[in-house]
C-alpha positions as CSV (number, residue, x, y, z in Angstrom):
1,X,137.5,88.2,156.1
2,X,139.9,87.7,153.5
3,X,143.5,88.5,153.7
4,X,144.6,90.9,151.6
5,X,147.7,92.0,149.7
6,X,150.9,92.7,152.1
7,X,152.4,95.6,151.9
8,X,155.9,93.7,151.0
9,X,153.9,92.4,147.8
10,X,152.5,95.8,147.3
11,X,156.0,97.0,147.6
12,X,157.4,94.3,145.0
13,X,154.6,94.6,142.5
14,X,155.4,98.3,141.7
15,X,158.6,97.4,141.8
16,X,158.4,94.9,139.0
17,X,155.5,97.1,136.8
18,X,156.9,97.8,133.2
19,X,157.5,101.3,132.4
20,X,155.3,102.7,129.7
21,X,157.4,103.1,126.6
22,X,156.4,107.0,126.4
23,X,157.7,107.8,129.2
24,X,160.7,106.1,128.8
25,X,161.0,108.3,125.3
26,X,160.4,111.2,127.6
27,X,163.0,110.8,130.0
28,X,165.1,110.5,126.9
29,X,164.3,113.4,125.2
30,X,164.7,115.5,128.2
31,X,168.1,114.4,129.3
32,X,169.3,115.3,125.8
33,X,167.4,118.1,125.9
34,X,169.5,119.6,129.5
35,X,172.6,118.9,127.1
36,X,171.9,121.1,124.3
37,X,170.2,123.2,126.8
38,X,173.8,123.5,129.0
39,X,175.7,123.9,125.8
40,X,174.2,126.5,123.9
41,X,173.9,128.5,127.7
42,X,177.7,128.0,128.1
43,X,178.4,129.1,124.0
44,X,176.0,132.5,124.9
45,X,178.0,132.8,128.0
46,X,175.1,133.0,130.0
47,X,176.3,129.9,132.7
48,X,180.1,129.4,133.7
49,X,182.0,126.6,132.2
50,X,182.6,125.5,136.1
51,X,179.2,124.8,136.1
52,X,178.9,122.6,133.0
53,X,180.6,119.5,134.0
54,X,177.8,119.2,137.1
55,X,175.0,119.9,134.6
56,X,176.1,117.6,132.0
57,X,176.5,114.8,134.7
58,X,173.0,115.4,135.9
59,X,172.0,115.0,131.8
60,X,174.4,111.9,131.5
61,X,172.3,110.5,135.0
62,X,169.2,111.0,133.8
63,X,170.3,109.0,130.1
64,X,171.9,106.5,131.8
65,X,168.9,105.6,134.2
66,X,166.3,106.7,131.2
67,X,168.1,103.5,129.4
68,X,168.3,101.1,132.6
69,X,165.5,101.0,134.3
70,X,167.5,97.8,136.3
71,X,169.6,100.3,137.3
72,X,167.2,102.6,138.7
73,X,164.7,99.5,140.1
74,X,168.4,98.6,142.5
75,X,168.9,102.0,143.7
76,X,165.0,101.8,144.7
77,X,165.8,99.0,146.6
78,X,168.4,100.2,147.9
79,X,166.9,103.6,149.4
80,X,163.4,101.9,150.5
81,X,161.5,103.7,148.2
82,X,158.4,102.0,146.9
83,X,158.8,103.6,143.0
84,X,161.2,104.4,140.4
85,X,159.6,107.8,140.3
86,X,160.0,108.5,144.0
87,X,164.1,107.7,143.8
88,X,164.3,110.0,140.7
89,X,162.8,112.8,143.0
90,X,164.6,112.3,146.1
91,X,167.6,112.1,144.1
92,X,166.4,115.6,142.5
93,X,165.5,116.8,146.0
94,X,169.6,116.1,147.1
95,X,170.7,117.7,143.9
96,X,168.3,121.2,144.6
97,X,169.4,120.9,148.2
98,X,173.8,120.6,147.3
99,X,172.9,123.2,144.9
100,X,171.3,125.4,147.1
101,X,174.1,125.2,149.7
102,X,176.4,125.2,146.9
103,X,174.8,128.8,146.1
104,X,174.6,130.1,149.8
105,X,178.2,129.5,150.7
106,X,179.1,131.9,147.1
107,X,176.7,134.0,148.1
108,X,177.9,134.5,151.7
109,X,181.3,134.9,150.3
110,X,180.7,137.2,148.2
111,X,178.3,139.3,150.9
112,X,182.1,139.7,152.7
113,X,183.8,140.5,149.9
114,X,181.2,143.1,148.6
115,X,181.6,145.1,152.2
116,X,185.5,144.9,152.6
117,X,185.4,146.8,149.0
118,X,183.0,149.5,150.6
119,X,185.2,149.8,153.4
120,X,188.7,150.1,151.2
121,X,186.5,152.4,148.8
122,X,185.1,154.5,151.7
123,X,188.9,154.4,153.3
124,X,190.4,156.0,149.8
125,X,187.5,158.7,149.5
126,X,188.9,159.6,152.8
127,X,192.4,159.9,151.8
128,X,191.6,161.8,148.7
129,X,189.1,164.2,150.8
130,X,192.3,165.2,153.2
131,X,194.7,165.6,150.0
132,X,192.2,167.9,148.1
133,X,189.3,168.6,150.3
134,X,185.8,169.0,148.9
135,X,185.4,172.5,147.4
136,X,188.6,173.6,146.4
137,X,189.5,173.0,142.4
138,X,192.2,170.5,141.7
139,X,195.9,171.9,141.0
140,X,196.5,172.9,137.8
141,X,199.0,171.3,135.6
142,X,201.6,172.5,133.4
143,X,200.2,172.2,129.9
144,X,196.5,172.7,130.8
């Protein structure tokens, strides 16, 4: 029986695979893209400025590891993971996961701030109803 590859050789020979030149372009084009992307959104109004620094990091991330693949083979490493691809989408999966807590905590917020306006709106309707009660006309004022 002959022995076969290890897994630690495994491991270290897609670790040490070239990246094809395309895809390398790729990543490029798409972290540039996010920027114009982010940009143009922010000049139509359409995403808040606070947002914009946290976007244009992720674009600056993705350019910076696009460039230095080094880079990204250390943080493999680092993590465990066996590819370059897998780090770039468990970093993704942490950055959908902040982002979706991010969003919850605003949205929960906002949940109580949306019904202690209901209740202060429902509270004034009240006042005004025992001032001028449904049915009668307002009072007339001088110069009417």
């Amino acid at each position: 029986m002959e022995p076969g590859i290890s897994l630690v050789q495994l491991r270290e020979l897609f670790l040490s695979a070239e990246a094809s030149r395309a895809a390398r372009v790729v990543a490029i084009v798409g972290s540039f893209t996010v920027v114009a992307v982010v940009l143009h959104l922010v000049r139509r109004r359409a995403l808040r400025e606070e947002f914009t620094p946290i976007w244009l990091g992720v674009a600056l991330g993705l350019l910076v590891l696009s460039l230095n693949l080094d880079l990204l083979r250390v943080l493999t490493r680092l993590i465990g993971a066996w590819t370059p691809s897998s780090t770039i989408f468990f970093f993704g999966e942490l950055f959908l996961l902040a982002t979706c807590l991010h969003f919850a905590v605003r949205l929960s917020q906002a949940s109580v701030q949306i019904k202690n306006l209901g209740q202060e709106l429902a509270l004034l309707r009240a006042r005004l109803d025992e001032r001028d009660p449904p049915g009668q006309a307002p009072p007339h004022r001088a110069g009417d």
